[in-house]
Biotite code that builds the C-alpha atoms (Angstrom):
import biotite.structure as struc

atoms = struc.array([
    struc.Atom([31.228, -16.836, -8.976], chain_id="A", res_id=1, res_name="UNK", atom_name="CA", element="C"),
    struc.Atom([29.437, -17.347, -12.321], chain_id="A", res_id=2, res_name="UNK", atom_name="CA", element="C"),
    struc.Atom([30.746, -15.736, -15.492], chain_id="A", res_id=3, res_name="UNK", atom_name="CA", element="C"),
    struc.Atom([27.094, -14.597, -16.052], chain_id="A", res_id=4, res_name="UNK", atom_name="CA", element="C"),
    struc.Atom([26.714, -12.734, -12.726], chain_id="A", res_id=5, res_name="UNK", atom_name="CA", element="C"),
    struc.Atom([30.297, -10.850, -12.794], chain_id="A", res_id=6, res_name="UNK", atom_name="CA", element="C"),
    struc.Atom([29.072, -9.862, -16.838], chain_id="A", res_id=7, res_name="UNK", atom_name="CA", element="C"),
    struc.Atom([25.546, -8.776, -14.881], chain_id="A", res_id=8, res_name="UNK", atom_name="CA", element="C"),
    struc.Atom([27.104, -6.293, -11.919], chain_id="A", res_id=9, res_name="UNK", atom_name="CA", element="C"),
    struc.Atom([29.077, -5.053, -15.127], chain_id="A", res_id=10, res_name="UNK", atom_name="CA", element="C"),
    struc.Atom([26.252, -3.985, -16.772], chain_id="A", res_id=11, res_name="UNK", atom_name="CA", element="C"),
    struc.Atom([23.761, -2.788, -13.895], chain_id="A", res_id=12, res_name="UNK", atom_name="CA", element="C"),
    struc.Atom([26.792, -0.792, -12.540], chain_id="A", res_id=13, res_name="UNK", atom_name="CA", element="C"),
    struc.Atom([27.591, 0.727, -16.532], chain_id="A", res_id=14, res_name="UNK", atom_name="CA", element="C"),
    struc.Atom([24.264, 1.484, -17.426], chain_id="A", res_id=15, res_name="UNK", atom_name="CA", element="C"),
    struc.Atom([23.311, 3.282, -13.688], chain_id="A", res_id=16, res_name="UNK", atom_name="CA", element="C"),
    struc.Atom([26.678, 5.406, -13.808], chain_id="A", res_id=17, res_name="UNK", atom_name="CA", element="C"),
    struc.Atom([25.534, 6.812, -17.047], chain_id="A", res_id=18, res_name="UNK", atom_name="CA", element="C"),
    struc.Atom([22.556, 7.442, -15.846], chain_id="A", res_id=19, res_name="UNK", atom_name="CA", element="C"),
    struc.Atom([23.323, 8.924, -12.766], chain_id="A", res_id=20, res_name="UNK", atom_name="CA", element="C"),
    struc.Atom([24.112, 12.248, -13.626], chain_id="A", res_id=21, res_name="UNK", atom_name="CA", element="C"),
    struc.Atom([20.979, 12.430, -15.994], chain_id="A", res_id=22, res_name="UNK", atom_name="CA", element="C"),
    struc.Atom([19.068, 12.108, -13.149], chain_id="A", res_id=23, res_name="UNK", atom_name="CA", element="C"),
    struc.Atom([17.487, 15.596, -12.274], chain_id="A", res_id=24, res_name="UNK", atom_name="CA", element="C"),
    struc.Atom([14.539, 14.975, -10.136], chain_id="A", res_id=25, res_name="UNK", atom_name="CA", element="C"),
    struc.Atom([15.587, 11.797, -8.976], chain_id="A", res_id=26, res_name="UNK", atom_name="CA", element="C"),
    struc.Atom([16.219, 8.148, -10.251], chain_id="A", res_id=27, res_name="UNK", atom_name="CA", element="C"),
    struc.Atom([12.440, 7.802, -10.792], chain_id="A", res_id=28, res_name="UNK", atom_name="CA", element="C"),
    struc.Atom([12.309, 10.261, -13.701], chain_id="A", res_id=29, res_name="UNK", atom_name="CA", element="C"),
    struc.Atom([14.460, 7.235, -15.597], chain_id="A", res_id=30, res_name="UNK", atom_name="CA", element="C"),
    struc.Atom([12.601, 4.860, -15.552], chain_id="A", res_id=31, res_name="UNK", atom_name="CA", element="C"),
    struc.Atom([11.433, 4.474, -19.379], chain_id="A", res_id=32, res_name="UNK", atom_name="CA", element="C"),
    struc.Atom([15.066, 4.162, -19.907], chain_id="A", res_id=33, res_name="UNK", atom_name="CA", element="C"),
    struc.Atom([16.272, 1.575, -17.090], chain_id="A", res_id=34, res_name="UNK", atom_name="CA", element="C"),
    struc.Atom([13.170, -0.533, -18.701], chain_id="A", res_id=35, res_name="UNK", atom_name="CA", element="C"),
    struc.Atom([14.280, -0.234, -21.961], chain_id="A", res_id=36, res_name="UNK", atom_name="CA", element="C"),
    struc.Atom([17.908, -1.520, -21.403], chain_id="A", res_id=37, res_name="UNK", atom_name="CA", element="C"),
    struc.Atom([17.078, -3.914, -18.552], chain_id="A", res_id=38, res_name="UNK", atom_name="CA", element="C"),
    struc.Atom([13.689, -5.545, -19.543], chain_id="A", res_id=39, res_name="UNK", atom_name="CA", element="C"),
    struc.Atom([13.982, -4.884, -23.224], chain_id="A", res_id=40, res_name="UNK", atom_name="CA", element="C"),
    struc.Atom([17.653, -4.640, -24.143], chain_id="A", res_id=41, res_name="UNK", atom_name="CA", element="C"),
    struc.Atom([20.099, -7.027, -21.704], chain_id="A", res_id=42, res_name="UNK", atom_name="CA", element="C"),
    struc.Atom([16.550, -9.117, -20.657], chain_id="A", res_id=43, res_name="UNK", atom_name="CA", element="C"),
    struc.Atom([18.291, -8.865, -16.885], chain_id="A", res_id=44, res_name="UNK", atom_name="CA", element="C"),
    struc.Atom([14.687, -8.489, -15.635], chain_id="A", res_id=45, res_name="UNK", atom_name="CA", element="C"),
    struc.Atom([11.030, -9.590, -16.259], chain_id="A", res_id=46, res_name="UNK", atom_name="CA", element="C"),
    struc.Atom([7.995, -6.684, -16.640], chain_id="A", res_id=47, res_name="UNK", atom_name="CA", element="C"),
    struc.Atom([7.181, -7.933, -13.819], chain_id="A", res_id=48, res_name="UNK", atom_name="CA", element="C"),
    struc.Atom([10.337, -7.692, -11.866], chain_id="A", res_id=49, res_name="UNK", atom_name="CA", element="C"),
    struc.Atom([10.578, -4.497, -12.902], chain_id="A", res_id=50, res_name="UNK", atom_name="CA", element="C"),
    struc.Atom([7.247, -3.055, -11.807], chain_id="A", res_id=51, res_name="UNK", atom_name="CA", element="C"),
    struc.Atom([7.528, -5.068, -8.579], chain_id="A", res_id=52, res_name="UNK", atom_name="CA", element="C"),
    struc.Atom([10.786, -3.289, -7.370], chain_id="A", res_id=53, res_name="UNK", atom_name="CA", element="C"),
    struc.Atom([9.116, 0.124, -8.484], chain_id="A", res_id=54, res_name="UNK", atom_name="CA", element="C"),
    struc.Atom([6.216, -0.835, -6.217], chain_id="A", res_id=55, res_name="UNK", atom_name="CA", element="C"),
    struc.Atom([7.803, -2.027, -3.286], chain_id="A", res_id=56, res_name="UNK", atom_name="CA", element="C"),
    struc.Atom([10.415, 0.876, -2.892], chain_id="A", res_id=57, res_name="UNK", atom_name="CA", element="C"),
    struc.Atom([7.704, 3.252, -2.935], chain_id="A", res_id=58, res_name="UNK", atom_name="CA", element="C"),
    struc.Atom([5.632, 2.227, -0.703], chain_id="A", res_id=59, res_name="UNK", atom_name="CA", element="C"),
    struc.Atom([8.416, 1.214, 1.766], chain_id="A", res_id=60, res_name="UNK", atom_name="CA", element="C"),
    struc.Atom([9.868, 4.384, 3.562], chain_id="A", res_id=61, res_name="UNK", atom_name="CA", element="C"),
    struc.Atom([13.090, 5.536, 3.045], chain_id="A", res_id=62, res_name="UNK", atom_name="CA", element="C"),
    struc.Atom([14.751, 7.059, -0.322], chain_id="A", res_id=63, res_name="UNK", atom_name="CA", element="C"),
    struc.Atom([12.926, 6.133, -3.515], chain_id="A", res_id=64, res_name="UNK", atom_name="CA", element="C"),
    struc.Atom([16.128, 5.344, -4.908], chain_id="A", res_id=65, res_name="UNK", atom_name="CA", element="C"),
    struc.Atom([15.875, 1.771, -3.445], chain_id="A", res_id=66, res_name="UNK", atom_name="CA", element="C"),
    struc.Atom([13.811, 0.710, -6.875], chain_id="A", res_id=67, res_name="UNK", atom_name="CA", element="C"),
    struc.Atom([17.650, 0.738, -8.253], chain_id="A", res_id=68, res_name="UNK", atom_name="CA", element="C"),
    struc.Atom([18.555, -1.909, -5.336], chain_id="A", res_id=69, res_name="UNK", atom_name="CA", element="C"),
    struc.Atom([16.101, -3.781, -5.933], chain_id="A", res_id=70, res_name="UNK", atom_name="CA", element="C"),
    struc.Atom([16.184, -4.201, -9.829], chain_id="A", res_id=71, res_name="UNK", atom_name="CA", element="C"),
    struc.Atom([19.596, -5.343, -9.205], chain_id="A", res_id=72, res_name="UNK", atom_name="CA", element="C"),
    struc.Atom([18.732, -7.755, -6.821], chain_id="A", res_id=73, res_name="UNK", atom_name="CA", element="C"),
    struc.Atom([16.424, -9.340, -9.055], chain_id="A", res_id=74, res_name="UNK", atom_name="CA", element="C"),
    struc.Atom([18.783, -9.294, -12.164], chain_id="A", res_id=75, res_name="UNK", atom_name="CA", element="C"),
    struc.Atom([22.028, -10.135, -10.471], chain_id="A", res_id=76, res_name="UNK", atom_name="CA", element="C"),
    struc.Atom([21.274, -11.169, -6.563], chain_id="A", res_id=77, res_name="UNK", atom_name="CA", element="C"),
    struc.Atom([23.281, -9.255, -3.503], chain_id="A", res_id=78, res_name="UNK", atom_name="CA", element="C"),
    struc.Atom([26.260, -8.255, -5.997], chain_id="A", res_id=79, res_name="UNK", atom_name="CA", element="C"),
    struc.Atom([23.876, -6.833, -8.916], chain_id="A", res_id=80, res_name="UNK", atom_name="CA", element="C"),
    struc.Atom([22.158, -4.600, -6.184], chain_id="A", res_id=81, res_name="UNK", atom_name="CA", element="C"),
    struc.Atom([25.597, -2.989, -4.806], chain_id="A", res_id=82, res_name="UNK", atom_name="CA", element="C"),
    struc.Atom([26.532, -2.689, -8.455], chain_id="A", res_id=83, res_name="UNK", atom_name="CA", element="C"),
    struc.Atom([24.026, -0.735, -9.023], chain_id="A", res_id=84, res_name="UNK", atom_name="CA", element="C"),
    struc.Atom([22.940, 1.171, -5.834], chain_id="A", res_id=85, res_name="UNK", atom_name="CA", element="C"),
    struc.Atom([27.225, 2.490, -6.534], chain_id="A", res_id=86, res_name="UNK", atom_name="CA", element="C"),
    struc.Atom([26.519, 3.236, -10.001], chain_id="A", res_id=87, res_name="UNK", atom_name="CA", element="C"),
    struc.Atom([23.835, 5.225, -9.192], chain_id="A", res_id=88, res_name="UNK", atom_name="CA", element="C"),
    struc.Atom([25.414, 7.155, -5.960], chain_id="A", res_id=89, res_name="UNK", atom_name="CA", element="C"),
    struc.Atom([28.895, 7.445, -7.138], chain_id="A", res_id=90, res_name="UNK", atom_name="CA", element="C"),
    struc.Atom([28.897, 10.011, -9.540], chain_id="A", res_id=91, res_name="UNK", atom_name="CA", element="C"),
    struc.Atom([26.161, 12.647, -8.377], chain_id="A", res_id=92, res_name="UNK", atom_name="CA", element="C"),
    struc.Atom([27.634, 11.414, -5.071], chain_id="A", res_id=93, res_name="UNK", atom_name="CA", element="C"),
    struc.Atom([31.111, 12.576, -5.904], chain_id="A", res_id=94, res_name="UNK", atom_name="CA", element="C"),
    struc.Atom([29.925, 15.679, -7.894], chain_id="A", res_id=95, res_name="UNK", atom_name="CA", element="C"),
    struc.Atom([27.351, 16.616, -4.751], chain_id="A", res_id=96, res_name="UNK", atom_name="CA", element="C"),
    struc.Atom([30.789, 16.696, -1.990], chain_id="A", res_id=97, res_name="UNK", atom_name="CA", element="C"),
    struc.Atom([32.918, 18.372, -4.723], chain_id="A", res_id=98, res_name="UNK", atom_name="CA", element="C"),
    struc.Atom([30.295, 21.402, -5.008], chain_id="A", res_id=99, res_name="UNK", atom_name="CA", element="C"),
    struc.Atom([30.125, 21.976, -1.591], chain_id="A", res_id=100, res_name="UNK", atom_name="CA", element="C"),
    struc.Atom([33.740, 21.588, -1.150], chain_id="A", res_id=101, res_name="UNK", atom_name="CA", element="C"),
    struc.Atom([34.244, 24.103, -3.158], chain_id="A", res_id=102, res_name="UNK", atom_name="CA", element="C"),
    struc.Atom([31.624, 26.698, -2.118], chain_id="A", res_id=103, res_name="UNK", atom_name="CA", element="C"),
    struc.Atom([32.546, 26.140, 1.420], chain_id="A", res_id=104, res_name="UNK", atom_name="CA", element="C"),
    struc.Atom([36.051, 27.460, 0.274], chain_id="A", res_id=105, res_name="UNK", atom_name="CA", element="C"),
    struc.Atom([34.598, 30.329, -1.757], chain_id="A", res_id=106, res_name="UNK", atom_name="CA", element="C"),
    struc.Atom([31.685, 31.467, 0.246], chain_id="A", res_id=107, res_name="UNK", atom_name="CA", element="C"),
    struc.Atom([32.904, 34.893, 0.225], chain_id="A", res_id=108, res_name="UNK", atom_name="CA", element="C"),
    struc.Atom([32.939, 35.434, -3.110], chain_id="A", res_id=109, res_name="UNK", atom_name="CA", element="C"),
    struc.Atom([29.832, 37.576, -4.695], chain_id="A", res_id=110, res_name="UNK", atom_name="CA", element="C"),
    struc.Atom([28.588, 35.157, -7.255], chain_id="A", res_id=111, res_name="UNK", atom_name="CA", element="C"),
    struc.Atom([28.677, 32.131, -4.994], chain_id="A", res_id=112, res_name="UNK", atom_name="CA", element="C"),
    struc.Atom([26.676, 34.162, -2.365], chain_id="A", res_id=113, res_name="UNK", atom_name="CA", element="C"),
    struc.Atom([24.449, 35.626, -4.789], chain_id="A", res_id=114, res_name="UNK", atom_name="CA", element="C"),
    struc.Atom([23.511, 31.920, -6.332], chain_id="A", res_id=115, res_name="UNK", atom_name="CA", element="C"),
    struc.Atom([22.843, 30.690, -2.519], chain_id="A", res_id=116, res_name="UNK", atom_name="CA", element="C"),
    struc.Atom([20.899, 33.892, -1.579], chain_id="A", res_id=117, res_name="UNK", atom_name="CA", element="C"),
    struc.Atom([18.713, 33.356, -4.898], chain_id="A", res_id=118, res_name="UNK", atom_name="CA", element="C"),
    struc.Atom([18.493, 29.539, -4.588], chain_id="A", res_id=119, res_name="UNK", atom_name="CA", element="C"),
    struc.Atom([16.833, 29.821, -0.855], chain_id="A", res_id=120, res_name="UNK", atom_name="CA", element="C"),
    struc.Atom([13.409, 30.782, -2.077], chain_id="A", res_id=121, res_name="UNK", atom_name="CA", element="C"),
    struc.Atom([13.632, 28.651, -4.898], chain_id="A", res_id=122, res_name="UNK", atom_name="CA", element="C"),
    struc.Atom([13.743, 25.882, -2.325], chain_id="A", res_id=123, res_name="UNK", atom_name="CA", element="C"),
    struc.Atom([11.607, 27.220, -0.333], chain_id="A", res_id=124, res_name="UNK", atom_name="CA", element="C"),
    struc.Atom([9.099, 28.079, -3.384], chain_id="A", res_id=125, res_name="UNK", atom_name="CA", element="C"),
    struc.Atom([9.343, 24.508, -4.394], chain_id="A", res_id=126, res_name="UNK", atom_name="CA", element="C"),
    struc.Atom([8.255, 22.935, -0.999], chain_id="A", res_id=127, res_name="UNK", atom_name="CA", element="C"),
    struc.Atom([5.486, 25.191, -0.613], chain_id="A", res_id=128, res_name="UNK", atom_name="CA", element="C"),
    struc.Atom([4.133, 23.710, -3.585], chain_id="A", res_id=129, res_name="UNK", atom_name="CA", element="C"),
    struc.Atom([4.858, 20.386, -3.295], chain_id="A", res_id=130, res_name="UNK", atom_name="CA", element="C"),
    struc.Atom([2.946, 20.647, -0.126], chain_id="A", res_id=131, res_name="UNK", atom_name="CA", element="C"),
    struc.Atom([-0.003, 22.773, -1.776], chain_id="A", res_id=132, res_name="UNK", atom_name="CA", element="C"),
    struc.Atom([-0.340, 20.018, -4.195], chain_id="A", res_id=133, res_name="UNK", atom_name="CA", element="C"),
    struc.Atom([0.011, 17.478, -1.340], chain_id="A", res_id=134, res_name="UNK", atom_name="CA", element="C"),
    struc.Atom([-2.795, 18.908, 0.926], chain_id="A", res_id=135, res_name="UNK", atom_name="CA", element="C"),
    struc.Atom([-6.276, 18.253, 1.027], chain_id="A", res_id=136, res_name="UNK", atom_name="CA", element="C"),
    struc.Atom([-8.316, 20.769, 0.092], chain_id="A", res_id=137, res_name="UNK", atom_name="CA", element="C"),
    struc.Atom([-9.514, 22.584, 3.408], chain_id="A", res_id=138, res_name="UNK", atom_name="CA", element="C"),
    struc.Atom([-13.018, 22.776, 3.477], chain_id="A", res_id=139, res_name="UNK", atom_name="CA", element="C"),
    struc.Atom([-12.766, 18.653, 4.349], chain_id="A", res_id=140, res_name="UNK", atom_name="CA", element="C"),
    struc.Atom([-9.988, 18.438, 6.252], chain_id="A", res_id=141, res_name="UNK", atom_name="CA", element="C"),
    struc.Atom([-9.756, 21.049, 8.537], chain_id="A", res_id=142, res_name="UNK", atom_name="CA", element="C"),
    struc.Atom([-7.337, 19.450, 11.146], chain_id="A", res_id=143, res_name="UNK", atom_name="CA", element="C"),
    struc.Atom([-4.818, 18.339, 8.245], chain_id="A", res_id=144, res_name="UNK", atom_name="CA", element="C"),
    struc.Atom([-4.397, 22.669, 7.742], chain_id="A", res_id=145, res_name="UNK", atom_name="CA", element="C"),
    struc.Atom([-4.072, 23.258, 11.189], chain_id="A", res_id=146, res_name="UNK", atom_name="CA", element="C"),
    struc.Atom([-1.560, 20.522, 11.983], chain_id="A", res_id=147, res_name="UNK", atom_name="CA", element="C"),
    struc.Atom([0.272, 21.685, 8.726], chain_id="A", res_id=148, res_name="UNK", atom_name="CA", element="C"),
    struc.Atom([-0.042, 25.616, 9.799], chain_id="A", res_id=149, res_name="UNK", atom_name="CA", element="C"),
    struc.Atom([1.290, 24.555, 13.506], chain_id="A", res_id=150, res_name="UNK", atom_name="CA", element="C"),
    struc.Atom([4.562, 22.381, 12.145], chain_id="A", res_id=151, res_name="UNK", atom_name="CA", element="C"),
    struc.Atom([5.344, 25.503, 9.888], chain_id="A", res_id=152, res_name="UNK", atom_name="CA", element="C"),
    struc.Atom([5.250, 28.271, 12.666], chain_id="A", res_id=153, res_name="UNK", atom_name="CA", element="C"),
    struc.Atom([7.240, 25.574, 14.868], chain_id="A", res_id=154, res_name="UNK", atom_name="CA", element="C"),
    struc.Atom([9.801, 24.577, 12.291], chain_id="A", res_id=155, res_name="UNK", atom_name="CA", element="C"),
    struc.Atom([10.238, 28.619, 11.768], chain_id="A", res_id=156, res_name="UNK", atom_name="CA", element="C"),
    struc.Atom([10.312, 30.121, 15.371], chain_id="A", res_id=157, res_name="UNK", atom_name="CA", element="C"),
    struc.Atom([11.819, 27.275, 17.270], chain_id="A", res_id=158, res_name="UNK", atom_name="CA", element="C"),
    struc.Atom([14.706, 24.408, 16.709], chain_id="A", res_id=159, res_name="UNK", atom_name="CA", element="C"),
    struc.Atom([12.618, 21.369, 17.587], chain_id="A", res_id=160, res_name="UNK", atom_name="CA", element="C"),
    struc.Atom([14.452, 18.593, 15.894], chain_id="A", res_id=161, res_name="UNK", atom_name="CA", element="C"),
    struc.Atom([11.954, 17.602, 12.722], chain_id="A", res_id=162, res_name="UNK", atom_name="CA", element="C"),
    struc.Atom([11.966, 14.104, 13.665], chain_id="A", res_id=163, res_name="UNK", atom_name="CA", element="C"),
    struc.Atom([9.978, 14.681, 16.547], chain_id="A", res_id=164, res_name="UNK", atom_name="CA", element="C"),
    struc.Atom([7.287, 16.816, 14.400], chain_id="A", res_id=165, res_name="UNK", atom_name="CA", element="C"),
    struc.Atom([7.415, 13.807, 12.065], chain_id="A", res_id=166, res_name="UNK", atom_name="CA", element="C"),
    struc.Atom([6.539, 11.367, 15.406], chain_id="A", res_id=167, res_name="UNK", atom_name="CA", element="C"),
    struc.Atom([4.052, 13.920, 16.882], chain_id="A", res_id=168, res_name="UNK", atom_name="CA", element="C"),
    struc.Atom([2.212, 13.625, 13.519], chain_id="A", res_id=169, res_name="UNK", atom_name="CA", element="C"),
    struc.Atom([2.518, 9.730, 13.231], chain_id="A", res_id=170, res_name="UNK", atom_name="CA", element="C"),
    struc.Atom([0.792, 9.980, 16.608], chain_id="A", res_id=171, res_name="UNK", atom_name="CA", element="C"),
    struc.Atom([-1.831, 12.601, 15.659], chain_id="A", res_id=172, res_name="UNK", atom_name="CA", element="C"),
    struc.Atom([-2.574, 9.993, 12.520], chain_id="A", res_id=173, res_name="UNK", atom_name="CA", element="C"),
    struc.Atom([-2.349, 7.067, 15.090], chain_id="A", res_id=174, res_name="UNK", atom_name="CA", element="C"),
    struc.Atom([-5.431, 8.609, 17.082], chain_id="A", res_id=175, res_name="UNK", atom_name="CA", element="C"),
    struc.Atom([-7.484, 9.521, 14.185], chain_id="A", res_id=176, res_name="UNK", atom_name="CA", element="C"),
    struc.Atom([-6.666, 12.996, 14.637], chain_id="A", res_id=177, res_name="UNK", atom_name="CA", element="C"),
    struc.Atom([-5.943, 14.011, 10.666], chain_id="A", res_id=178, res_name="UNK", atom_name="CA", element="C"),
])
């Protein structure tokens, strides 16, 4: 192994651990910062590295967290992209199992009921408008709303398995359907 490359996981694993817990909304919402310390600051990556793996992970599917694999690929090869996929899942990882460890323990309590019971339509709420800003507007696509008013009433009265709503539509979208 090459001095340079051990010194290289080092720092993609450092500088994604810190950021990790930072992270509200997702890795993508640090991006001015991973370009600052890895294009500007440790030079681990060109612009164009950089906006490359950005690019590529989302417009693969999957998580969009797979920019973080692949900027350590390109800095530091197979070992630089476990560095820092673990620096990035360890901590809100660790913190994610520890919550629910310990509301699964508590869930009789009042104030651990109380934060679930208000958090559900705060989901909820946020989902509806993700999808409201996500949806054509209806006057042009008609068969988009319908197909979207369907999958709710399904996903709410029945226990279909989502992935096969998510193939149904894939089909739909095959045919020229929406």
């Amino acid at each position: 192994m090459i001095a340079w490359q051990a010194d290289a996981w080092w720092t993609l694993f450092g500088h994604f651990l810190a950021l990790s817990l930072m992270s509200i909304g997702g890795a993508i919402t640090l991006v001015p910062d991973m370009h600052r310390r890895l294009v500007d600051g440790d030079h681990l990556l060109s612009d164009a590295d950089f906006t490359g793996s950005i690019a590529l992970a989302q417009a693969a599917p999957g998580p969009n967290v797979l920019f973080v694999a692949l900027m350590g690929w390109h800095s530091a090869g197979l070992g630089g992209a476990m560095a820092s996929m673990l620096g990035i899942m360890l901590p809100s990882t660790t913190l994610a199992l520890a919550v629910s460890r310990w509301v699964a323990t508590r869930r009789d309590w009042l104030s651990v009921r109380a934060f679930q019971a208000g958090m559900t339509p705060v989901t909820v709420g946020l989902l509806l408008a993700t999808g409201w800003l996500l949806m054509p507007h209806p006057g042009e696509h008609l068969r988009a709303w319908l197909l979207a008013v369907a999958v709710a009433v399904i996903v709410w009265r029945t226990r279909i398995r989502l992935i096969w709503l998510v193939g149904a539509g894939a089909v739909l979208g095959g045919l020229g359907w929406v």
